[in-house]
KOLVO-835182 format. One line per 8 residues: number of its first residue (from 1); their letters; for each residue x negated, y, z of C-alpha. Coordinates in steps of 0.02 Angstrom, whole numbers, plus 50000, padded with zeros to 5 digits. Layout:
BEGIN
NUM> a> X Y Z; ...;
REM end
This chain:
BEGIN
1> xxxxxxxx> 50386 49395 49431; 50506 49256 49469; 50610 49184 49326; 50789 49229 49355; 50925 49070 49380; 51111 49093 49355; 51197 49046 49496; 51380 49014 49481;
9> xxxxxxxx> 51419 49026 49662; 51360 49209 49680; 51479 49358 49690; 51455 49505 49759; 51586 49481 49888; 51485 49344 49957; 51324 49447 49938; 51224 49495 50092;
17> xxxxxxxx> 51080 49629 50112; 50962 49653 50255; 50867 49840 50261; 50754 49846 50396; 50659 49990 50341; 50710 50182 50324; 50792 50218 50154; 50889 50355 50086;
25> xxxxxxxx> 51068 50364 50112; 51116 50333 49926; 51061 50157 49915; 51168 50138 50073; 51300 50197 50006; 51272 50145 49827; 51265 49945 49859; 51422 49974 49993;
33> xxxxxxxx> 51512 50057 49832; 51458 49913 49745; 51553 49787 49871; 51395 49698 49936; 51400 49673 50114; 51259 49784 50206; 51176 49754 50364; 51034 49914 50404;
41> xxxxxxxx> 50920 49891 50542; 50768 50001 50520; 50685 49974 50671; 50703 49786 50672; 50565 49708 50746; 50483 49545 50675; 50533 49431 50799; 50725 49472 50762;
49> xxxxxxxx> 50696 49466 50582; 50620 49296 50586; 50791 49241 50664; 50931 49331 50567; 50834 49316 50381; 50906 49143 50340; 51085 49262 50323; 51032 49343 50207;
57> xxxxxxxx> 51049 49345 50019; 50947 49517 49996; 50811 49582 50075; 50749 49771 50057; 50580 49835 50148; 50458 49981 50133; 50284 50014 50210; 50349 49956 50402;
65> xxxxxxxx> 50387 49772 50362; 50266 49652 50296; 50372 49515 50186; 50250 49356 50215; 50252 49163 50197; 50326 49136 50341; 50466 49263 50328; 50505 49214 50156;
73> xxxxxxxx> 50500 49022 50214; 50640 49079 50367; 50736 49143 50220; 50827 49020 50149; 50965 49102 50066; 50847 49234 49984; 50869 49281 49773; 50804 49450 49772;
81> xxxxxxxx> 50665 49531 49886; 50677 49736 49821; 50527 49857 49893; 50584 50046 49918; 50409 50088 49853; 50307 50112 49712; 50182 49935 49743; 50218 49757 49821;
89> xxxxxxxx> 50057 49747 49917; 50171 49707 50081; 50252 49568 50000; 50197 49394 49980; 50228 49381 49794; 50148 49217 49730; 50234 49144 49880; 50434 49233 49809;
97> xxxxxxxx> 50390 49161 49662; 50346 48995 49701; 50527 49000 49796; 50599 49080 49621; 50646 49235 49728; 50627 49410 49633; 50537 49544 49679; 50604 49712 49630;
105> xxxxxxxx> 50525 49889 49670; 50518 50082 49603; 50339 50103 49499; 50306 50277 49459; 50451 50353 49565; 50327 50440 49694; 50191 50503 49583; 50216 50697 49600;
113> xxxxxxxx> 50225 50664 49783; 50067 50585 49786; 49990 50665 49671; 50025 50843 49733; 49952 50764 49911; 49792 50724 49846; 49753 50880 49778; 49812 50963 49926;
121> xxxxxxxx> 49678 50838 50032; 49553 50892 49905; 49560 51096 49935; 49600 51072 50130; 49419 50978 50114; 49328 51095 49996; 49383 51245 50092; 49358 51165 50269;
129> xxxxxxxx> 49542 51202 50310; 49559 51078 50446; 49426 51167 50565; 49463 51348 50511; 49647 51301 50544; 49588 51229 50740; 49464 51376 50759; 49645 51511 50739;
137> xxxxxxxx> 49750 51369 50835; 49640 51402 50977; 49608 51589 50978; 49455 51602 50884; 49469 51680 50714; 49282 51624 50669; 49265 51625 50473; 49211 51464 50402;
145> xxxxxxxx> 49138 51427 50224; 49165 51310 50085; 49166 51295 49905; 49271 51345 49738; 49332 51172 49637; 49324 51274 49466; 49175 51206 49398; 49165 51045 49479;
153> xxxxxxxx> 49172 50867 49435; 49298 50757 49486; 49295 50575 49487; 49460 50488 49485; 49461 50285 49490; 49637 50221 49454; 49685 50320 49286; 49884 50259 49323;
161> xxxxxxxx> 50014 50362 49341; 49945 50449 49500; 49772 50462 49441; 49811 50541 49275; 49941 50684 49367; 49775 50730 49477; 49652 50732 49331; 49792 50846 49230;
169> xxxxxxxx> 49827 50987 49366; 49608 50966 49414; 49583 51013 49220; 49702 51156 49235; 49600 51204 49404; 49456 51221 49278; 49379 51045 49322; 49284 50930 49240;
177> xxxxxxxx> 49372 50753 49231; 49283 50584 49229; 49394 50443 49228; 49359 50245 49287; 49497 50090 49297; 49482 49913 49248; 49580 49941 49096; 49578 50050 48942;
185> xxxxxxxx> 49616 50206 48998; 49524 50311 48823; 49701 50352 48754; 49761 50400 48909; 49603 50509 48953; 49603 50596 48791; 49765 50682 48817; 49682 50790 48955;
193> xxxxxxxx> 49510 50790 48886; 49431 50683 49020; 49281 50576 48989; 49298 50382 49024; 49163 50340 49126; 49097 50176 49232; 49090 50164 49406; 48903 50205 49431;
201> xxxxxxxx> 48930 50344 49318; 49073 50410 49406; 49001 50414 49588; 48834 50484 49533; 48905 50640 49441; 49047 50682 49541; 49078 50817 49664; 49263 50754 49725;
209> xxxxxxxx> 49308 50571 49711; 49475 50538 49709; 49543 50369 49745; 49718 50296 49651; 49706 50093 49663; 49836 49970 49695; 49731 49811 49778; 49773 49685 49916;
217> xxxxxxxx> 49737 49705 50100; 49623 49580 50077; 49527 49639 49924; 49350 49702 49913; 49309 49869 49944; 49268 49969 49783; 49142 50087 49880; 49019 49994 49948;
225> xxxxxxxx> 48827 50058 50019; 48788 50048 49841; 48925 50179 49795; 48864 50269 49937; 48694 50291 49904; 48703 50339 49725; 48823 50495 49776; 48793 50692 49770;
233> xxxxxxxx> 48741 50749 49939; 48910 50820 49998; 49035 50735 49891; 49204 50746 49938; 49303 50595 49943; 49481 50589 49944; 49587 50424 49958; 49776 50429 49950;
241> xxxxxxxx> 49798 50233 49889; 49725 50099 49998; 49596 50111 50145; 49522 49942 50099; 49454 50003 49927; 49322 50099 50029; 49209 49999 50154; 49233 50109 50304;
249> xxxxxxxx> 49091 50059 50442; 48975 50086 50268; 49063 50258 50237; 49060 50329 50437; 48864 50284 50412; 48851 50400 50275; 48959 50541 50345; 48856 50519 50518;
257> xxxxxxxx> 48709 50540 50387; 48753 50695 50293; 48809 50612 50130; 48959 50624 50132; 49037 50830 50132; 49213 50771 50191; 49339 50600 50186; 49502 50668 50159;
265> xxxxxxxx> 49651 50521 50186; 49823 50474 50177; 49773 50298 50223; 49679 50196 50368; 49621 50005 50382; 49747 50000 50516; 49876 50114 50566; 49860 50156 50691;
273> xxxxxxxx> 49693 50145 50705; 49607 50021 50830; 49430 49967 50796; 49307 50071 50875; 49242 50137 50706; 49401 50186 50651; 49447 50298 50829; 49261 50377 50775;
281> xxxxxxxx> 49298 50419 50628; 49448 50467 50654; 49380 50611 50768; 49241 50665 50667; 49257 50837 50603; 49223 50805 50421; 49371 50679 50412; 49550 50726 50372;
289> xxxxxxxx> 49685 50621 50396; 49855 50620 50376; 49984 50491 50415; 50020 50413 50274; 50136 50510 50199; 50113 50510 50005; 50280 50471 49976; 50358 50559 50113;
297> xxxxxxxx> 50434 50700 50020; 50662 50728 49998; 50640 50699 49827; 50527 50571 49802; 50628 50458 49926; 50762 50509 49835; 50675 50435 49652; 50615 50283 49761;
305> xxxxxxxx> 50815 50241 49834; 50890 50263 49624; 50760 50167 49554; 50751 50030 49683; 50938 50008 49683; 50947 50001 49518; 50825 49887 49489; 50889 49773 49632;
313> xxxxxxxx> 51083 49788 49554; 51008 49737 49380; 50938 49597 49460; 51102 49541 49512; 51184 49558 49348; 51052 49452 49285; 51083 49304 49398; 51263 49301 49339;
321> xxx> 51344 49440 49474; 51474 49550 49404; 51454 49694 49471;
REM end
């Protein structure tokens, strides 16, 4: 992140913050307690931000506003960018930095949120909950069949904070773990018995594949065809990080083929959806999808707000604010 600079002529008095995304009340109120003058606009469009940024000292954003060169460039007066969020994929951070403007967010203060998501994607998509549910919803109580998770294998890539929470209640579920990330995850793994595993490992022996990556929109997808192919006929895959770490015309092939059991998501390549691939699988009845809400939860927002505006007010202190 950026290297913090003193600046004399800061005070909190003369401190301005722009929120143009949704946030819980308490970091409202918190940085008003705090003296800092507050403007909230949460439906903002782009167009107005690009005109009113250069006011502003502070700049706070979610999911909703994508913080990129040219918005950073508008804002001239900018010291501190601060997500209300758990990544920073939405913000142009080599650019912040370049402009010594830090970028402050809330790791970790969503996990149980997403985490209990995920595994509630996974058993909506082993039981087939999302067609028995339509089949009552429309007067016709038809049984439909699926299958126990006890047992099973599940493959988690990402072993963070996220990934680890689903691999510890799946081992309680009676599941067998198998765990792949780009870094040494073997301590971590060991504390719930899982089994470190590569990639091609990992997709080949695993009857739910659960997703936890932090990459950039513009990043290479992680399952590819070649994933694809080396999968168990009806593998579940559930992905509750980032749609672009699965190559989705490759993976509506596969489910159109019979490879794939179910696709159970929090997340789409765009959102809404708008390529013709996307609207068709969207429709098809072996994909789930909800609408991105993994950290949509009272008490995860809550986590996100504290840790945010405390991370944004240390900031501050740091470049010489009392306050």
């Amino acid at each position: 992140m950026a290297t913090l600079h003193i600046d004399d002529s800061l005070s909190k008095d003369s401190i301005s913050v722009l929120i143009t995304d949704p946030v819980d009340e308490y970091m409202i109120r918190t940085l008003k307690a705090k003296g800092l003058k507050i403007v909230y606009q949460p439906d903002i469009t782009r167009e107005e931000l690009l005109k009113i940024v250069e006011n502003f000292d502070v700049l706070v954003v979610r999911s909703r506003t994508t913080v990129n060169g040219e918005i950073i460039e508008r804002g001239k007066r900018l010291k501190i960018i601060a997500r209300a969020g758990i990544g920073v994929d939405n913000i142009d951070v080599d650019e912040a930095e370049r402009r010594k403007i830090r970028v402050v967010y809330a790791p970790g203060a969503s996990t149980d949120s997403a985490a209990e998501l995920t595994l509630g994607l996974m058993i909506a998509a082993a039981r087939n909950m999302y067609t028995s549910m339509a089949l009552a919803k429309s007067g016709i109580f038809k049984k439909t069949s699926g299958m126990e998770l006890s047992g099973k294998t599940i493959g988690i890539i990402g072993f963070g904070r996220i990934g680890y929470k689903v691999g510890y209640v799946a081992k309680a579920m009676g599941m067998k773990v198998l765990a792949y990330d780009v870094i040494d995850v073997s301590k971590r793994a060991s504390e719930i018995e899982a089994t470190v595993a590569d990639l091609d490992k990992l997709v080949s022996e695993s009857d739910v594949i659960s997703l936890h990556v932090t990459v950039g929109k513009d990043a290479k997808p992680i399952l590819t065809r070649r994933e694809f192919e080396l999968m168990k006929k009806d593998v579940i895959i559930v992905n509750t990080s980032r749609a672009v770490a699965v190559d989705g015309r490759a993976l509506l092939d596969y489910i159109k083929k019979g490879k794939i059991g179910a696709y159970a998501t929090d997340v789409f390549w765009n959102e809404p959806p708008k390529e013709e691939w996307e609207l068709e699988l969207l429709r098809h009845e072996k994909v789930i999808v909800t609408t991105h809400i993994g950290a949509q939860t009272r008490e995860a927002q809550y986590r996100v707000a504290v840790m945010t505006t405390d991370n944004l007010l240390s900031a501050l202190r740091e470049m010489g604010v009392s306050i």
